[in-house]
Wavefront OBJ file of the C-alpha trace (Angstrom):
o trace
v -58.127 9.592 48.336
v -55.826 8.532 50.738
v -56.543 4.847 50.485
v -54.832 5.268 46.928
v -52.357 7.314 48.171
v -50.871 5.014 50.837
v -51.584 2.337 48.234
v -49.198 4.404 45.092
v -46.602 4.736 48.245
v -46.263 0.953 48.494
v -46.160 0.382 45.132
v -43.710 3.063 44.992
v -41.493 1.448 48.032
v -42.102 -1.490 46.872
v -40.918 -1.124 42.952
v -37.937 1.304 44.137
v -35.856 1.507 40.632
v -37.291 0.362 37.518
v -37.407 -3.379 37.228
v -35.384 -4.519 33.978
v -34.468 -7.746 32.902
v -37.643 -9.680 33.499
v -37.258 -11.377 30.281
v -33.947 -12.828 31.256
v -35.248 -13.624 34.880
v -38.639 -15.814 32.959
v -35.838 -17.892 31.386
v -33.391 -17.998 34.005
v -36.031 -19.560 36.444
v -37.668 -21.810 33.321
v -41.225 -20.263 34.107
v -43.471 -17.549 34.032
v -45.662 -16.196 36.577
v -48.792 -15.030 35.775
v -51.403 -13.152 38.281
v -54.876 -14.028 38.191
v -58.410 -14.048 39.229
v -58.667 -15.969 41.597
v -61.265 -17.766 40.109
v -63.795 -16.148 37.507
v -65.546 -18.992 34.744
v -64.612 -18.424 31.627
v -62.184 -16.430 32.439
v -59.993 -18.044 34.625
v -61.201 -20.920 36.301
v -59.470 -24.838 37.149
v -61.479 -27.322 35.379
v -62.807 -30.615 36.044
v -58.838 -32.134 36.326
v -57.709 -29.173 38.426
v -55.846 -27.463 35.227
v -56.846 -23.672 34.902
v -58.260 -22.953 31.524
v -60.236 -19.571 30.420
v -59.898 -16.401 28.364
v -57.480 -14.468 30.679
v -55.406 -17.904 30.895
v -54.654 -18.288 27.138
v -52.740 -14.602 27.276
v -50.482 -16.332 30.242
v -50.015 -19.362 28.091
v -49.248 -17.467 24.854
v -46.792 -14.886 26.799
v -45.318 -18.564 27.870
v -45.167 -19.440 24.332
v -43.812 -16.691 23.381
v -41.150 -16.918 25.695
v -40.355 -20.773 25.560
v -42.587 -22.588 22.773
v -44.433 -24.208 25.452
v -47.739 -23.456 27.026
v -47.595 -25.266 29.697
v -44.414 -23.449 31.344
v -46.188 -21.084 33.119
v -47.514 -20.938 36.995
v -50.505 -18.823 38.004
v -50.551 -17.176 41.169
v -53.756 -15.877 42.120
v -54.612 -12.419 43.440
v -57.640 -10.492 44.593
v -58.480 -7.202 44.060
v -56.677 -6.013 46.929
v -53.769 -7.895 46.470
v -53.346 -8.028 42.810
v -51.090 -4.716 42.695
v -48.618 -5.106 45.171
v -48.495 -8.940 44.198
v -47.251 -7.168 40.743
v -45.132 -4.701 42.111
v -42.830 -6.601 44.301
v -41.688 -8.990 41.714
v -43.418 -11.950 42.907
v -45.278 -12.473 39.639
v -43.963 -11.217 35.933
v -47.488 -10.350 34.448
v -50.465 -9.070 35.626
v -53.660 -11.190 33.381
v -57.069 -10.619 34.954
v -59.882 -8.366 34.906
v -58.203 -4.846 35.392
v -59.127 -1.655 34.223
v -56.887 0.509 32.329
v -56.797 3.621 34.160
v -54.781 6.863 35.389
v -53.626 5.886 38.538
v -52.825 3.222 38.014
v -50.718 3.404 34.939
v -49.082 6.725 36.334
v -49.664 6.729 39.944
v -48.959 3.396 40.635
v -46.212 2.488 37.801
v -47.772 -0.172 36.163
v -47.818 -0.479 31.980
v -51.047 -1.743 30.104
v -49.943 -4.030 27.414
v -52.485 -3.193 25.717
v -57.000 -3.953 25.954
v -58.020 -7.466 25.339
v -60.936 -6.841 26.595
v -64.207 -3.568 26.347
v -66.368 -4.255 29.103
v -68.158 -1.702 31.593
v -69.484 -1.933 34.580
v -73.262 -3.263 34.971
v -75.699 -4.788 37.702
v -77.053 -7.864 38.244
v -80.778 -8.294 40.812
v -83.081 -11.274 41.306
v -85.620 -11.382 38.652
v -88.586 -11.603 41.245
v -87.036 -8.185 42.905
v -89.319 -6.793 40.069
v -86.414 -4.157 39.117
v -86.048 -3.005 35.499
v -83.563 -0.107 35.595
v -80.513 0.602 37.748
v -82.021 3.670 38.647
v -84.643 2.186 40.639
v -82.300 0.513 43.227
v -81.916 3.673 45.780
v -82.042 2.306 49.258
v -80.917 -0.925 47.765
v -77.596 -3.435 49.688
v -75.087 -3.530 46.654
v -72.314 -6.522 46.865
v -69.398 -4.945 45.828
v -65.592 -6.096 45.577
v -62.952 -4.061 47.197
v -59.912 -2.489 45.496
v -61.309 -2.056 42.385
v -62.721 0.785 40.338
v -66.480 -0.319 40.585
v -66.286 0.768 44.108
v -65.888 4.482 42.878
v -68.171 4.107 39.923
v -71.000 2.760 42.296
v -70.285 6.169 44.000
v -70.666 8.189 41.719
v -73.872 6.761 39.895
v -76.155 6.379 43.085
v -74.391 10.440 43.766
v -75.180 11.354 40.513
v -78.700 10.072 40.526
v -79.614 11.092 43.887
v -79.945 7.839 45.119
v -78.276 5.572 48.353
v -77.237 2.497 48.809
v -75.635 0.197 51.501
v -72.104 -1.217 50.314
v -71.601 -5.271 51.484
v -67.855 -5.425 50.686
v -66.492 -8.401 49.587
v -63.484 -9.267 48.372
v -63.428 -12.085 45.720
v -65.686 -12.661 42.882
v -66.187 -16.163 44.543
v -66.947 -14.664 48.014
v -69.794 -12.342 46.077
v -71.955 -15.252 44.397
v -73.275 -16.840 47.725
v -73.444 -13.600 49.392
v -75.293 -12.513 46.633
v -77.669 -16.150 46.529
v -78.367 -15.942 49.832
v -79.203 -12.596 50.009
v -76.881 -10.722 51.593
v -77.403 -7.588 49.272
v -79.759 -7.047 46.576
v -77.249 -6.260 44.057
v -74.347 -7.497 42.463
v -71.869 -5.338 40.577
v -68.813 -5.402 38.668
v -68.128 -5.780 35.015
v -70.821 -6.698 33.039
v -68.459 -10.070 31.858
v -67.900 -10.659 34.934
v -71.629 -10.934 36.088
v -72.526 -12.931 33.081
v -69.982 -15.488 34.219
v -71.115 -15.262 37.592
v -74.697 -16.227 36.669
v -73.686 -19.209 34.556
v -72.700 -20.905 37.583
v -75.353 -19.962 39.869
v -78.178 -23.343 40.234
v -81.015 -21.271 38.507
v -79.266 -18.625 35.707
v -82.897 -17.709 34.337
v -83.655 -16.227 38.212
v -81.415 -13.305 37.853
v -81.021 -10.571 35.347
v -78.391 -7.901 34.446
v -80.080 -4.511 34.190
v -79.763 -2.856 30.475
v -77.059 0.176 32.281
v -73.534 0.363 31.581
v -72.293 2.692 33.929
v -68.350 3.023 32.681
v -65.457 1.935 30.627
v -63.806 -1.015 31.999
v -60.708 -1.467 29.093
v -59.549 -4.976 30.852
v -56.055 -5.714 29.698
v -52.582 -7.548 30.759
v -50.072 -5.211 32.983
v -46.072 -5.121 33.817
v -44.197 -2.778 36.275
v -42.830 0.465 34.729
v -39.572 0.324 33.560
v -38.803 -2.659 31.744
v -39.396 -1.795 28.343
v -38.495 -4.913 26.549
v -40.925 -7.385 28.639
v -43.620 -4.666 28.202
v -43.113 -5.202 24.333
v -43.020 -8.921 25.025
v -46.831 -8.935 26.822
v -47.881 -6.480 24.559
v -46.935 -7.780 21.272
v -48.289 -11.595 22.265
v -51.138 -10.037 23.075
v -51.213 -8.385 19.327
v -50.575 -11.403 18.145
v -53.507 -12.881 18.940
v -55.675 -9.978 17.408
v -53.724 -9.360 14.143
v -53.876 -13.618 13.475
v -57.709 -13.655 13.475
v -58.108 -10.567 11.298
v -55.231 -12.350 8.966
v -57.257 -15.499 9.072
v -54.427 -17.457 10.520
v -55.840 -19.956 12.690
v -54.662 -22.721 14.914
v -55.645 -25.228 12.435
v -54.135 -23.934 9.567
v -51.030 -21.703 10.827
v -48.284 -24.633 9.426
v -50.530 -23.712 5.660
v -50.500 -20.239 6.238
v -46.715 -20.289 6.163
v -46.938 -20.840 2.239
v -48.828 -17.454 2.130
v -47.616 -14.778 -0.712
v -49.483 -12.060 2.014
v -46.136 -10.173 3.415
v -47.524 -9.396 6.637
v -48.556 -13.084 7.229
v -44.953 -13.990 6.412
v -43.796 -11.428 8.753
v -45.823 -13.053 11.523
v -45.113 -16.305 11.149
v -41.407 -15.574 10.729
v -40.899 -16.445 7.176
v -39.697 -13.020 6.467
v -38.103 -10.709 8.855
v -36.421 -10.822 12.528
v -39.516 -9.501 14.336
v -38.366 -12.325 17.027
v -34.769 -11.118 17.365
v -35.713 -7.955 18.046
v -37.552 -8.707 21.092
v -34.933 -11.614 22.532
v -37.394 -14.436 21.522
v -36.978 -16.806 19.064
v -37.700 -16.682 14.714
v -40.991 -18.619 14.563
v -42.274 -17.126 18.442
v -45.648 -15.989 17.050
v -46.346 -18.706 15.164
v -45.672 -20.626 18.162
v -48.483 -18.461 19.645
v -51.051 -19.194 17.294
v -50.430 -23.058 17.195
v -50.786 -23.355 20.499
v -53.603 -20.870 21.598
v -54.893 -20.076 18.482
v -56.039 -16.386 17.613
v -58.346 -14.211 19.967
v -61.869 -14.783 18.098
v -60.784 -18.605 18.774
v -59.978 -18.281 22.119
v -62.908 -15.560 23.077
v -65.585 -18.522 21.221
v -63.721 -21.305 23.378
v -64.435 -20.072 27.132
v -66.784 -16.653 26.634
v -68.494 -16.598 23.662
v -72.688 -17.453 22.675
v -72.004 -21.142 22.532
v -70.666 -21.165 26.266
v -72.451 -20.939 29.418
v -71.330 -17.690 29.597
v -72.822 -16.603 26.301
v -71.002 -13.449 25.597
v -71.189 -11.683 22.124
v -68.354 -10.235 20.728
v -69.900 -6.793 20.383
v -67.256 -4.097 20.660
v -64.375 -7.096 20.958
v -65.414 -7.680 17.482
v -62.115 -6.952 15.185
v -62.254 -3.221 13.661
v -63.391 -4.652 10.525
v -66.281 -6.674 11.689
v -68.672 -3.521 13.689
v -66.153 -4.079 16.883
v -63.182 -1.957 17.940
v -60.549 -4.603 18.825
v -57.197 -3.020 16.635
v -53.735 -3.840 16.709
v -50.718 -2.118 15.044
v -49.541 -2.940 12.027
v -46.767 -6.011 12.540
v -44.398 -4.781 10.688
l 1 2 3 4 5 6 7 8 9 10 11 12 13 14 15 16 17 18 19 20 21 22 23 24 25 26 27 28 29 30 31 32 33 34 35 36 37 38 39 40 41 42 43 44 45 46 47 48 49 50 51 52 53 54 55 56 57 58 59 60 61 62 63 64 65 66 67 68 69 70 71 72 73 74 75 76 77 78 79 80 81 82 83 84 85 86 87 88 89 90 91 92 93 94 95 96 97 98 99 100 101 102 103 104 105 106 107 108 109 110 111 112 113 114 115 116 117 118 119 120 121 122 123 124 125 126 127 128 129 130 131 132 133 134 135 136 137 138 139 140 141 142 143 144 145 146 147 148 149 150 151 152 153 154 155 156 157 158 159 160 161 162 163 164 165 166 167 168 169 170 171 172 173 174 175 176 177 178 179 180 181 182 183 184 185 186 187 188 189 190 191 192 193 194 195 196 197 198 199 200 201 202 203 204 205 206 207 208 209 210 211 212 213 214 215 216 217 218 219 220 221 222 223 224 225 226 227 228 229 230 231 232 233 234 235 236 237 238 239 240 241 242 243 244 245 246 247 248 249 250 251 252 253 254 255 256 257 258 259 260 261 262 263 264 265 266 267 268 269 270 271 272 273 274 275 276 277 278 279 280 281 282 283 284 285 286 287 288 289 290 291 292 293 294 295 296 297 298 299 300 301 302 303 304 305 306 307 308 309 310 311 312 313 314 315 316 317 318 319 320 321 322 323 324 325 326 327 328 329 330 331 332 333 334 335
């Protein structure tokens, strides 16, 4: 408890008044800065040419869209789990887009603003198939790799305390630092969100070694973050962000966006700025979304693209599924 107390004082030093005008700043200095992992396949990762690419990476680009019409004006800072807050907080990056539960704290405490959830996960573990362990309640007594600064260090807590159980923490404190300590068998156990471990095995030499145990042990609602205060940037994440989840349940794709424009559907014209000054009304420009969705695409096409069953890292959609397809992904009407 007072680990997160001296951490909300920083924040709260560090923020001071509300920030306002970060929209105007973005343009001013021709960029945006986005925080991320700092380096999770799939998620957000550098590829083969050094260019980062991933699910988390597309809502920096279409925020960058948004904001300019071009994807590639954007730099990404990363950040760690320690660092990612007070990275946010003192203005050295405009957005927040990594793995980074939704909570209490940190939306009140700390005086940060969820955009939004683009992405249900919950925390889950990951052992060595030849450890011969089925359940997550058999690991008492077991090492546990764990990252610091993030929620699964309290969750761990409160499972093993719940289910009278021990364990010995290995702190760590990137997702990259946790794989080899993890391979060469520093700790048993791996934990953190159950995306996050699937990505983690896809990289590992052997993926078929290691399983994740059938427990999910919280709610992990991942999603972009601001600082308090700036209300029209927060509308700026959080409506890009919509963007991308009311296009796929529209059927507006990438591919056929420039058709979709002929559309007699009012809310499609509405996104794509045929009708309307949705744009205007957040300082961005007429055809902004439609910008967005020509350049990332929607969110089923980005979520098949780095995380879904045809990619190493083989995730279903399950609850990301849209509201009308067995899933809970939802975004307000845009209108």
């Amino acid at each position: 408890m007072k680990k997160l107390s001296m951490m909300a004082a920083a924040v709260a030093f560090m923020t001071g008044n509300a920030y306002a005008g970060t929209l105007d700043d973005v343009k001013a200095k021709g960029y945006l800065d986005c925080g991320i992992n700092t380096g999770l396949i799939g998620f957000a990762a550098p590829d083969d040419k050094g260019e980062w690419t991933g699910f988390d990476i597309d809502m920096c680009r279409a925020i960058a869209v948004a904001v300019f019409g071009d994807k590639t004006k954007v730099k990404f800072t990363s950040t760690t789990g320690k660092s990612r807050f007070p990275t946010l907080a003192s203005g050295e990056i405009d957005v927040l887009s990594r793995n980074t539960t939704w909570t209490f704290s940190r939306d009140v405490q700390l005086g940060f603003e969820f955009a939004g959830v683009s992405y249900y996960d919950g925390q889950g573990f990951m052992v060595r198939k030849d450890l011969g362990v089925k359940s997550a309640k058999d690991l008492d007594g077991a090492s546990v790799c764990i990252q610091t600064g993030t929620t699964t260090e309290l969750n761990l807590s409160d499972f093993f305390k719940t289910h009278g159980m021990s364990f010995e923490p290995i702190a760590i404190e990137t997702n990259a630092e946790a794989r080899p300590s993890y391979e060469q068998g520093r700790c048993d156990v791996y934990t953190t969100d159950a995306s996050g471990l699937a990505a983690t095995r896809a990289q590992m030499d052997d993926p078929s070694a290691h399983i994740l145990l059938p427990e999910i042990i919280s709610k992990e609602p991942l999603g972009p973050l601001v600082r308090h205060g700036d209300h029209q940037w927060g509308d700026v994440v959080r409506w890009s962000l919509n963007v991308l989840i009311i296009a796929e349940e529209l059927g507006v794709t990438s591919a056929n966006v420039d058709e979709m424009k002929n559309s007699k559907n009012p809310e499609i014209q509405r996104l794509l700025g045929v009708s309307g000054e949705y744009g205007e009304m957040l300082g961005l420009s007429k055809d902004w979304a439609y910008n967005i969705i020509k350049a990332v695409g929607n969110y089923g096409e980005s979520f098949e693209r780095h995380i879904g069953p045809n990619t190493a890292i083989g995730l279903e959609r399950g609850l990301n599924a849209l509201w009308n397809n067995g899933g809970i992904l939802y975004a307000p009407p845009f209108r």
